[in-house]
Every structure is written in C-alpha cells, then in structure tokens.
N, C-alpha and C positions, 0 to 999 in steps of 0.2 A: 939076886934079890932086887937090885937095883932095876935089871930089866924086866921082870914079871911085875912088878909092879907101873911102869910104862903101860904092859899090856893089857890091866886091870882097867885101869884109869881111860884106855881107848877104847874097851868093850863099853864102859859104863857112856861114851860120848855117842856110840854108836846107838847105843838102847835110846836113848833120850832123841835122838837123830828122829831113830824110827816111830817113837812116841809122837815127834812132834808131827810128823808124815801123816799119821795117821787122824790126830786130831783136826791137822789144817781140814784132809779131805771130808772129814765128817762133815767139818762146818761150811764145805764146798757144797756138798752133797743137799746135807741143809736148808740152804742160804737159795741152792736152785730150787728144792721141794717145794718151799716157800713161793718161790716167784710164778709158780708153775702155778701152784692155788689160785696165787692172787690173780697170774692170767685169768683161769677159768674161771672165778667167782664172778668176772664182769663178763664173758661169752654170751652175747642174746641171740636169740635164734631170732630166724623171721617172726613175724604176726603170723598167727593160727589163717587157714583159710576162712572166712565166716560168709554163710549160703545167707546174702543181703542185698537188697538192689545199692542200699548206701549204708555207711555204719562209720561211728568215731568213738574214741577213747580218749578222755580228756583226765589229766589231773584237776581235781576241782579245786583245790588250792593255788597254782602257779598256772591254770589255764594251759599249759604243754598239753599237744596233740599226739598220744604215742602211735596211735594207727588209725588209719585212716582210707576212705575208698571212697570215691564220689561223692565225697561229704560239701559239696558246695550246691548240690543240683536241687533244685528245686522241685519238693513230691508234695502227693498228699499223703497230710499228716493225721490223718481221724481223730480219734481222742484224746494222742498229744495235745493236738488245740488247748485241753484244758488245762496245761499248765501255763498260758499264759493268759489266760481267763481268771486262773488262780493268782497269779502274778498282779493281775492288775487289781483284782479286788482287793488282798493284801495290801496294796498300793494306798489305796482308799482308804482301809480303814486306820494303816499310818496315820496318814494325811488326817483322818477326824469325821471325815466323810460320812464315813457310816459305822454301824456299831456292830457288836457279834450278836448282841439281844434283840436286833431290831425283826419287827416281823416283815415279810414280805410277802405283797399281793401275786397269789398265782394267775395268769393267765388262761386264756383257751389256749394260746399258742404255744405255751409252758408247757400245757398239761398233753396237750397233743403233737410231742416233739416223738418220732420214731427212733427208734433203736434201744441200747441200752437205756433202763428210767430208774430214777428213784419210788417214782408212783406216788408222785404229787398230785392233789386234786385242784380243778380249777375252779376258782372260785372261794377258796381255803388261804387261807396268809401261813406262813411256814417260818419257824426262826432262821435268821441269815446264817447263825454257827452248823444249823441242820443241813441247808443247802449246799454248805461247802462242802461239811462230810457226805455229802450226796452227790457231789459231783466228782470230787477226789478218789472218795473208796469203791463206791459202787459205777461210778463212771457217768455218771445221769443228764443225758442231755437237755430231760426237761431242768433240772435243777440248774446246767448251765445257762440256758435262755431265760430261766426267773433272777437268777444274778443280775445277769446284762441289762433286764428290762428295769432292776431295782434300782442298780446303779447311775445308768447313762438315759435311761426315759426308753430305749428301745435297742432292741440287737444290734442295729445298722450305727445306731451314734456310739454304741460297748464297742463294736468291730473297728471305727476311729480312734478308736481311745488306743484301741492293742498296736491299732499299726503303728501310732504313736509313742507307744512305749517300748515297741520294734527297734524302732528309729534310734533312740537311746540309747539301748542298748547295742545297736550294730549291730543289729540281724537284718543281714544285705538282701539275703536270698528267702524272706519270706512276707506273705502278705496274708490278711484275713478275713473273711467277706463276714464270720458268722464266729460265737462264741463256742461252739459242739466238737469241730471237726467232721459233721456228717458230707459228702461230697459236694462240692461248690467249685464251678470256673472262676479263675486263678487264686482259691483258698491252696496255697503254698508254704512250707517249712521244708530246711534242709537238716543234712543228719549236725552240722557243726553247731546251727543256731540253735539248736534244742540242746545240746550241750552245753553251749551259749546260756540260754535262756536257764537252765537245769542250774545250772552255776551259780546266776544272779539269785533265783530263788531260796538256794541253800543259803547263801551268804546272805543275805538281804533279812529274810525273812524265815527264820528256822523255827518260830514256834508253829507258822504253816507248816512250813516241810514235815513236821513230825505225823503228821494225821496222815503220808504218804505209806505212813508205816504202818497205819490199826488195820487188822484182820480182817475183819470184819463192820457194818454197821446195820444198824436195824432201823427200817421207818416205815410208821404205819403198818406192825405187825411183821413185815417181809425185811428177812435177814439176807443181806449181801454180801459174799465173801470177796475180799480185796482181789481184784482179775490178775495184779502182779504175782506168778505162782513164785518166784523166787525169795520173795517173804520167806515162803517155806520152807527153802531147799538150801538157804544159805543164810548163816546167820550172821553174816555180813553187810549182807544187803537191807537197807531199810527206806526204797523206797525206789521206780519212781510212780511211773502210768504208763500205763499200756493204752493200746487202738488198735482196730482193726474197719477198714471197708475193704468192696472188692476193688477199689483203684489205689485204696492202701497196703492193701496186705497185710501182715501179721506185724504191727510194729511196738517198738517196747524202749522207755529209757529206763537207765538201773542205774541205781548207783549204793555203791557200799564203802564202809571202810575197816582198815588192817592194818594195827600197830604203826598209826597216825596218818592212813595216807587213805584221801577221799579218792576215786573216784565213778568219774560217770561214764558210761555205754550205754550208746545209741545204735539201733539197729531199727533198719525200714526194710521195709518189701520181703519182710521172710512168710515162707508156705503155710505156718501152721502154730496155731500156739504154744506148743513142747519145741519147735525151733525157733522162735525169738525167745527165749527162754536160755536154749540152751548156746545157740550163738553167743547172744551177751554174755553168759556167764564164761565163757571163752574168751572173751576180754576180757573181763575181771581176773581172770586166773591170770593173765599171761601177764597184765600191768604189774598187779600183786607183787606176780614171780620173780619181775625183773627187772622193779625201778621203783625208786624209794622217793619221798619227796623229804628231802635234805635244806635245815635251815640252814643258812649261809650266811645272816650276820641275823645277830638277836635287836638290833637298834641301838642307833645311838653308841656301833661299836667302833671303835680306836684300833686302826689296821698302821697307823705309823704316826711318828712325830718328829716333826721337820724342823730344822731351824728358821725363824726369824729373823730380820734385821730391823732397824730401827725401832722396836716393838721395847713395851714395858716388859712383855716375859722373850727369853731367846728362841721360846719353842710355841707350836702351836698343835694339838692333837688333830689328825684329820680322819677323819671315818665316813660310815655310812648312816643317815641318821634312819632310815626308814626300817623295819624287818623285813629281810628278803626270804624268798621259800624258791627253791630252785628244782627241776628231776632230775635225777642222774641213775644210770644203773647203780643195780644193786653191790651196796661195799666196795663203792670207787669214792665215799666223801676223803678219805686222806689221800687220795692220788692229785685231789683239786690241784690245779696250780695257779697262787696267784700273783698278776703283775700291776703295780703300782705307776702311774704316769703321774707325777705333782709338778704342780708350774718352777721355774727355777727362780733362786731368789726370790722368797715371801719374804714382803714389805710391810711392816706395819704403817696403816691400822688396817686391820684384817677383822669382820664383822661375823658371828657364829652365821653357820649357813652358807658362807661363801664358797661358791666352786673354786675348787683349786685342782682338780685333776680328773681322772677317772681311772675307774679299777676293771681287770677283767679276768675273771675266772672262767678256765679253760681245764679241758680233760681228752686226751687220745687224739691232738688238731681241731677238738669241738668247743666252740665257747660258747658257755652256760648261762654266761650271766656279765654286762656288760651297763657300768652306770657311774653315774658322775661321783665324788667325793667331797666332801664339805669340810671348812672349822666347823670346831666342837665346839667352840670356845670365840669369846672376840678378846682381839690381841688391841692394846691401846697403842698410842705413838707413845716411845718413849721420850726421855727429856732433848733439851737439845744437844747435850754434850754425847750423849750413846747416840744419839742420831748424827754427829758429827763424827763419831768414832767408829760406826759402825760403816759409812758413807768411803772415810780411810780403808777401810778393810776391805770392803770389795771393791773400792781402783785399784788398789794395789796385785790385790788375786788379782782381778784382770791383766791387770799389767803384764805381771809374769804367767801369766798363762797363755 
C-alpha cells in the first residue's frame, strides 16, 4: 500500500511536469508570434518608382521629407506659380490691404493674358473673392495678372513682392519674374519649395486652402471644372494646383489627409495629365501606408522630476513646453525610446523656462526628435538654514564619493 501510493503521488508530479512543459512553450511560441508581427508591422519597402523629372513627399504637419528625387533643382513651375500669387494675396488681405469685396479694374493685359482664362473682360472691374476662385479653380492666368496689377500697381512690383515672401519662407531654389507661371527665363520653383510653399499656405491661411477643394466655378456664364482630377478619384485629397507648359510638362501638387496625418505630393515633368495624377497618388498611398504622424509630447508635458537643492520646493518638474508632432512608421509609437540628459545638481532659484537638459527620442539607431527641456515651474531660494543644510549635504556626498 505504502508503495503504490509513492507511485501515485510521482505520476501526478509527472503530469503537472508535462503540463507545465507544455504551457511554457505555448507562451514561447506566443511571445515569438508576437515579436515577429510587431517586426513586420514596421517593414517599409522602398518608394514606389514615380515617371517625374522631380517629385517630394512631405508630412505637412512635422515638415519630414519621406521621398524624394531631385527635389532641389530648379524647373519651370506653370501654374504652380499660382500658389504663391495665392499666398501672397492671402498675405494682403491679412495684413488689411485689401478686401475680398473690393472690385478690381481689368486690364488689356489682364484680359489678353494666353492660356488657361477665367474670361474676364477688359475694361470691366471683377470682385477680388471672384478672381481668386478664378485663378485657384479654373487656373486663369488673366485673373492671376488682375490680382498682381490690384495689389502691387503692376506684375513686375507683384513678382518682387513673391520673391520676397520666397525669401521668408526659405525657398532657396526658386525665383519669379511673373504671377501666371506661363514660360519666363529664370521664372524657377523646385519640387521641395512647393511643398514648402504648399505647407505654409495650409497652415497659414486655411480658409484659402479650402476653395483648393470646389469642383467647380462658373463666371460669366462659363462653368470650369477644377483641372486637379484627383478631387475626384480620391476622397482624401482636397486640394492642390495643377500646371502644365511644354518646358513644364504635366505638373501637379496634392495633398490629402487620413486618420490625422496631412500630406503633400509634388510631382514635375510628368508626360501627360492621367500620370501626374497618378504618380502623385502613389505618394499618397505609400506615406498613408507606412508612416503615421505621432504626437510626442501634448505641451507643457512632465517627462521627470529632479531634485532641488537650496530651493523652497526639493523638486522641480522638467518637460517640454511646446507640442511636438514627430513621423515614424507605422505602429512603432511604443517602441519610441527615450533618453533623458538633466544638468547635475539643480540649484535653486531655478526660473519656469529654464534649460536644464535635452531629451532625445530614438527608434531602430534613428533619432526622431532631439530638443532641449525646461522647468515647468520656478523653484524660489530657500531659507537660509535649508540652504546651509542642503550646501552640508552635497560636501559631504562629494566627499565620499
């Protein structure tokens, strides 16, 4: 009796043995399945091929360049042009300059501008809100030259205005003899500055940007359908301008956005209007697909709290005060890693806003995002006995250390 029950007792140690065998490997099993995902959920392929003399891809939020190909050179830009015609009017009417009611006197040289027209008459005044949607949806280069000449007294003092507000913004590689884009020696835009330029306008000035998006406009009887076909094909996209000359070829900026992430594609020198169309939207798919734009601190956020010496409080919060917005592929925000540098020994008095370090967020050897750290808070001198007390305590640390 005594020994079958021994035997009992070492089958049942045996079962559970196996049990346990079997459970480890599952969660081995598991545990790799998992890591295996989370590899391939970050896997990017290259950049799509795209048929462009130049072309870029910018997050419009954080300004990151995800692709890219002779995006510095300096082309012609045709009817691009008039997103910084558009830019600078916006500017204007900021500023107080001018109004959206005001009328404006047509020219001969307005009315007799070739290529794409609104089909303004010369000699006729035109509301300034009309002109824009005439220059923006239907592309109208006389509508662009009635601007210029309303604004700045003539084309030539509008074209100083733009290269000026070039300047500004750090568009290195472009210059502008004329407000149209019709062909001009050294009228110049590169694929980055239109990105550039495409950025500042979203951000700047978004009740413009929106009229990037109507369908359509009608004036004096003639209905114009917006020349951006991807309006239509993508209901992401809401917005930007298209051009075309023969020293520019088919060119087109886009820009859309998808479950919070803006951006823009640019493409120059493509063959034909169905391929800058569909170039770009080959950008847009492949950012969409595989890179998310990830906030990284909301403001004003508390990433540690240090101790003090001499200070009325022992501690002092240090963070970031500004909102950061960072790109990362897609579903690597928890793999972020970050590292903390703070000065050693914080002394009071310590003023909100002070640098006292810098933080840097890093992912796979790549850093994202790399910027100084502030008090949150001002820290007072304390009295003079904690400041004598506190003065004790770290001679003595040093001491023995």
């Amino acid at each position: 009796m005594q020994a079958k029950a021994v035997k009992q007792f070492m089958i049942k140690d045996n079962d559970i043995f196996y049990y346990c065998c079997v459970l480890v490997c599952a969660l081995l099993f598991l545990t790799g399945s998992n890591a295996v995902l989370a590899q391939q959920a970050r896997i990017i392929p290259r950049a799509p091929d795209i048929a462009a003399t130049s072309y870029v891809l910018m997050d419009a939020t954080t300004g990151d360049i995800l692709v890219e190909s002779n995006a510095d050179i300096p082309l012609p830009p045709a009817s691009l042009t008039k997103i910084m015609t558009d830019y600078v009017v916006a500017s204007e009417l900021e500023n107080g300059n001018i109004t959206l009611d005001e009328e404006v006197y047509i020219s001969v040289k307005a009315w007799q501008m070739d290529g794409s027209k609104m089909f303004i008459q010369e000699g006729t005044t035109v509301r300034l809100e009309d002109l824009i949607y005439g220059m923006v949806v239907q592309s109208g280069n006389d509508a662009s030259v009635a601007l210029a000449e309303h604004v700045a007294g003539s084309e030539d003092a509008f074209a100083d205005m733009m290269n000026q507000h070039a300047e500004l913004l750090g568009l290195d590689n472009s210059y502008f003899v004329n407000a149209h884009g019709m062909p001009a020696d050294q009228h110049v835009m590169s694929a980055r500055d239109l990105a550039t330029l495409a950025q500042a306008l979203i951000e700047r000035f978004p009740d413009n940007y929106e009229i990037y998006s109507v369908p359509e406009f009608t004036y004096n009887g003639i209905r114009q359908p917006n020349r951006n076909s991807l309006l239509f094909q993508d209901r992401n996209v809401d917005g930007m301008k298209t051009g075309f000359t023969e020293a520019a070829g088919y060119c087109l900026v886009a820009s859309a956005t998808r479950d919070g992430m803006r951006l823009i594609a640019v493409v120059m020198g493509t063959d034909s209007v169905n391929a800058r169309a569909i170039e770009a939207q080959k950008l847009l798919t492949y950012g969409f697909r595989f890179y998310e734009t990830y906030e990284l601190f909301t403001g004003n956020e508390v990433l540690s709290s240090n101790q003090v010496w001499s200070g009325k409080s022992n501690s002092v919060d240090i963070g970031v005060q500004e909102q950061v917005f960072i790109t990362i592929p897609n579903n690597s925000g928890d793999d972020l890693v970050t590292e903390l540098q703070i000065e050693e020994s914080l002394k009071a008095p310590i003023n909100a806003g002070d640098i006292l370090g810098q933080v840097t967020i890093s992912f796979d050897d790549q850093v994202y995002y790399q910027g100084e750290v502030i008090a949150l808070q001002t820290i007072e001198r304390g009295s003079l006995i904690k400041r004598i007390m506190d003065w004790l305590t770290l001679f003595f640390m040093a001491l023995f250390s």
